[in-house]
N, C-alpha and C positions, 0 to 999 in steps of 0.2 A: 481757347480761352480758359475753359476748366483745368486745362493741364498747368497753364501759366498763374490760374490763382493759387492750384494745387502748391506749386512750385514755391509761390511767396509766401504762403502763409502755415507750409509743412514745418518750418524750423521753430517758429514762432509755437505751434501747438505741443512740438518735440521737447523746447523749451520749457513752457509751461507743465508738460508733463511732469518733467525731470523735478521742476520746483516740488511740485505736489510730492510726489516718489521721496525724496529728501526729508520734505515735512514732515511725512507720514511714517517715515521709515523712524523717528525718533523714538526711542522707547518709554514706555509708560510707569507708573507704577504694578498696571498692572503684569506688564510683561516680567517683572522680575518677579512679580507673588507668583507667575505659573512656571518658577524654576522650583519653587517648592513641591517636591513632586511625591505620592507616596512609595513608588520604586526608590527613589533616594533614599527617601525615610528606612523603609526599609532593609536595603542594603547596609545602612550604617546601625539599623539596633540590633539583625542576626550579630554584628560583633561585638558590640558595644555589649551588649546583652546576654552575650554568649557564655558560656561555660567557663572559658579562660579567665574572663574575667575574674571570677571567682567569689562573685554578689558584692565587690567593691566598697568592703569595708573599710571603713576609716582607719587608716596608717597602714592599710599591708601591702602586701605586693600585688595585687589584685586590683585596690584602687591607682596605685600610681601605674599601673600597665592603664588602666582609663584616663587619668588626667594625661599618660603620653600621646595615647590616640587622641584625645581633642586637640593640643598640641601641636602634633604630627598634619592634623587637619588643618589648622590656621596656618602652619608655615608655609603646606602645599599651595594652598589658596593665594597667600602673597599678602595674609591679613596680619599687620601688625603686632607685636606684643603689644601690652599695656604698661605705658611708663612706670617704673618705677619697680614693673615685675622681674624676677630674675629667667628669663630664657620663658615667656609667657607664666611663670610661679609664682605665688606671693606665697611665699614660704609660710607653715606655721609650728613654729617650738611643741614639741612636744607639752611642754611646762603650760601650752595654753589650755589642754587640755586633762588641767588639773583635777584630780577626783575619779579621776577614773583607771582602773587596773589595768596595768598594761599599755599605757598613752602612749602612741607615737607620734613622730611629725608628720605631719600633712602637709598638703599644696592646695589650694584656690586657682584655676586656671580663669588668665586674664587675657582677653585681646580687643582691639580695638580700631574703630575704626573712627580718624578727624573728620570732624566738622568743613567745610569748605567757607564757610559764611560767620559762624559762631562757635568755634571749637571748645569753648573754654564750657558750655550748656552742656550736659551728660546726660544720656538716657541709657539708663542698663536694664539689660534684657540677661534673668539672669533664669538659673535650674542648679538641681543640687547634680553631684556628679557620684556620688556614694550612692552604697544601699547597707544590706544587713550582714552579707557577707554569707555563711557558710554553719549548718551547724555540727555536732559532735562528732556525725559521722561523714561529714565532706559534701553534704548534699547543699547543692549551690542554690542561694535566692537570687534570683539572674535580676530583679525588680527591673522588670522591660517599661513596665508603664512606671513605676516608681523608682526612681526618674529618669529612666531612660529616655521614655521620649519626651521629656523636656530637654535632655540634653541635647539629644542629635536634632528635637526640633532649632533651636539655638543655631547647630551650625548649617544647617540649610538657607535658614533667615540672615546668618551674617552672610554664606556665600553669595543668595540674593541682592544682598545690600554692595557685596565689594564686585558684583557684576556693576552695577549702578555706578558703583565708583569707576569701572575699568571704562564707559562707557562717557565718561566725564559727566555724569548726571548724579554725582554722591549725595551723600544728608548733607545739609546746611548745619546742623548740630552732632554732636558727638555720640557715637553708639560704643558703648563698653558692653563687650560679651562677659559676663561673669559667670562662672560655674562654680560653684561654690561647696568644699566639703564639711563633715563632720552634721551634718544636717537632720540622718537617723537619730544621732547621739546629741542632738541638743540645740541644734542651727548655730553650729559654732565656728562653718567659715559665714559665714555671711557675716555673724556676729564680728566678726576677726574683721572685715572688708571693712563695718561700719564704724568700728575702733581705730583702724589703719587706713581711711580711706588713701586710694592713690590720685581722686580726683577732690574739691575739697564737697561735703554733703550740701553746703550751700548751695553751688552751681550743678547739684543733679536733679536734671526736670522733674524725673520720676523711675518709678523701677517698674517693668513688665517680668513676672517672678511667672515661669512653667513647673508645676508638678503634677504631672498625671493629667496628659492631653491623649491618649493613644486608645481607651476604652470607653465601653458605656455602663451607666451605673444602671442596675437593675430596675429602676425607679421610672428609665426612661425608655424602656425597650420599644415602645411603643411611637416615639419618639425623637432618633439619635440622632437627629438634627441639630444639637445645645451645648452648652459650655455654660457651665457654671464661673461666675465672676464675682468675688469676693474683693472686697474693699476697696472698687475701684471710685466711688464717690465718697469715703470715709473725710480723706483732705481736701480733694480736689473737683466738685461737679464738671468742670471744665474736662477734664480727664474720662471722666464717665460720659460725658455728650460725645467725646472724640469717637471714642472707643462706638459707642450706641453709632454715630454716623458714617462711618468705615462700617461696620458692620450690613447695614441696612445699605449702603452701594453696594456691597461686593461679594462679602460672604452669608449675609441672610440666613446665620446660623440663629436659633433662639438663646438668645442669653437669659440667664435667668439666675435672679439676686435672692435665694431663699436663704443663702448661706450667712445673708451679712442682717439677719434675726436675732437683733444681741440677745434673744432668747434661747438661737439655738444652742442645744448644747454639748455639738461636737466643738463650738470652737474653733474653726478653722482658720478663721484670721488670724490666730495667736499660732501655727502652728509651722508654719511655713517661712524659708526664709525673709518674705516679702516682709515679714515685722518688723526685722531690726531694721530696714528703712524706713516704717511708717513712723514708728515711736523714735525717729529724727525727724519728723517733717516731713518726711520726702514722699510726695503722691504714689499709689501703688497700685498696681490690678494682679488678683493673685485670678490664675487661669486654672482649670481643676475640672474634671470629668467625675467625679464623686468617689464613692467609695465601694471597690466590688469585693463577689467573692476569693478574689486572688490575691488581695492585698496582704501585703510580708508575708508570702505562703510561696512556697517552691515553685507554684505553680502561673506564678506572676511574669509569664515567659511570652518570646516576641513573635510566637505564631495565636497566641491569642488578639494581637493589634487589629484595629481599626484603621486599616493604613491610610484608606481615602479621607477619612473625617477626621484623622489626626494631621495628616495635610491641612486640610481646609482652615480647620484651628488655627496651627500655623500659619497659613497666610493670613487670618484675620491678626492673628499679632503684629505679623510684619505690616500687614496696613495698618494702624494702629501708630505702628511705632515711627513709620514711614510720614504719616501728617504730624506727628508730634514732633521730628525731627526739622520738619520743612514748614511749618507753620511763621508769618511773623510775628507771634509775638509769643514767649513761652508761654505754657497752662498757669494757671492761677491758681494759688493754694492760697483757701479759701475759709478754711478748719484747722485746728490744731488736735493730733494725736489724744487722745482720753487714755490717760496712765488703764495699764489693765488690772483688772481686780478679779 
């Protein structure tokens, strides 16, 4: 009798299994924030960051050896260009870069990944891709946290996002990676993006802007659980609850808002490319680990990184950017831009 009910009701539980196993086996958001790994990170800012580069100064040969490596990375991956770019570039004329000795032309590295559901909604996740370059005597500013690892943070989070996509579970709205040059010398690709948009500024939710996620500011050694976030409720509260609730599920890092003090008077919201989209309207969270001793110093190199907690960071963007993308109904801009004075 045991053997015979064993018999009838084994395929049935086999069955059930399988269901369970199938459900369970579907991936999460969280399974794609733990591709963001700090070995990754890593591996891509010894190069990205390295010597060769040549501290990726704006127009030289140093920078576009960086904008090819990002480049090179989004073809490998199978991640899109960005309409409208030339071969992932949105070129920029020398001549944009009027007043200054020696101007050359620059590139903006653009890629992109559709919307499934609402493609025409844009959320850009962007970092600059320059630094300072090199001085008299050849000595290279590698700027590994400035901003390196906002870049290679960038392409960690898009290869998270086009795993989601291989896995037929992609954003419901559109993610444009933008890396954006000329940014030591004045934020003048981002400027150039917001003058040239390739999407129109109307339909971009918002911009998630990385400079300087890989260190801790001396302020918080005690501490280095935090990200500094600047301007993320300037336009939009809704943007700022997103950001606070992703937070508090997943990465539990301490955010903290001392920067957006319109007393303070480093100024930071004005200084990063994340302004030329706020003073359009367009919601912003600038991401920022403060200011160290290594900043635009030689010594601004990538075995100083914080590689676990610039991960984490990382994933807190990409959660972040992951409910803003998949949310129904876009964020609410709520505020209008205050001319800077």
């Amino acid at each position: 009798m045991k053997i015979i009910l064993f018999l009838i009701f084994s395929p049935l539980f086999v069955c059930c299994n399988a269901t369970q196993n199938q459900v369970g086996s579907k991936k999460t958001n969280v399974d794609y924030a733990n591709t963001i790994t700090a070995n990754a990170l890593k591996k891509h800012l010894y190069i990205y960051a390295g010597d060769e580069m040549e501290g990726r100064m704006t127009g030289t040969k140093g920078q576009y050896m960086a904008s090819n490596y990002i480049r090179d990375f989004y073809v490998k991956e199978g991640i899109e260009e960005a309409p409208g770019t030339d071969n992932y570039f949105q070129n920029i004329s020398a001549s944009f870069f009027a007043g200054r000795r020696d101007a050359q032309p620059s590139e903006n590295v653009v890629a992109f990944i559709k919307g499934s559901e609402k493609p025409e909604e844009i959320i850009v996740i962007s970092a600059h891709l320059d630094h300072v370059g090199t001085d008299k005597e050849g000595n290279v500013f590698n700027g590994a946290d400035d901003d390196g690892s906002g870049t290679v943070s960038i392409l960690e989070i898009a290869q998270a996002f086009q795993q989601a996509v291989k896995d037929g579970n992609g954003p419901k709205r559109s993610i444009l990676f933008l890396h954006v040059t000329g940014e030591e010398i004045g934020l003048y690709g981002s400027r150039y993006y917001t003058e040239n948009p390739l999407f129109p500024l109307a339909n971009t939710v918002c911009d998630l802007n990385i400079d300087m996620i890989g260190r801790v500011d001396p302020d918080k050694k005690d501490n280095p659980n935090y990200l500094y976030l600047i301007g993320s409720n300037m336009l939009s509260q809704e943007l700022q609850d997103v950001s606070t609730e992703v937070n508090n599920k997943y990465t539990k890092l301490e955010l903290d808002y001392k920067y957006d003090d319109p007393n303070d008077p480093n100024r930071f919201y004005y200084r990063s490319d994340h302004y030329n989209f706020a003073k359009n309207d367009v919601p912003i969270i600038f991401y920022f680990n403060g200011v160290h001793e290594d900043y635009h110093k030689m010594t601004d190199t990538p075995d100083k990184i914080e590689y676990d907690l610039m991960a984490k960071r990382a994933q807190l963007i990409f959660y972040t950017a992951w409910e803003i993308a998949n949310r129904d109904q876009r964020i609410a801009v709520d505020k209008k831009q205050k001319k800077q004075v």
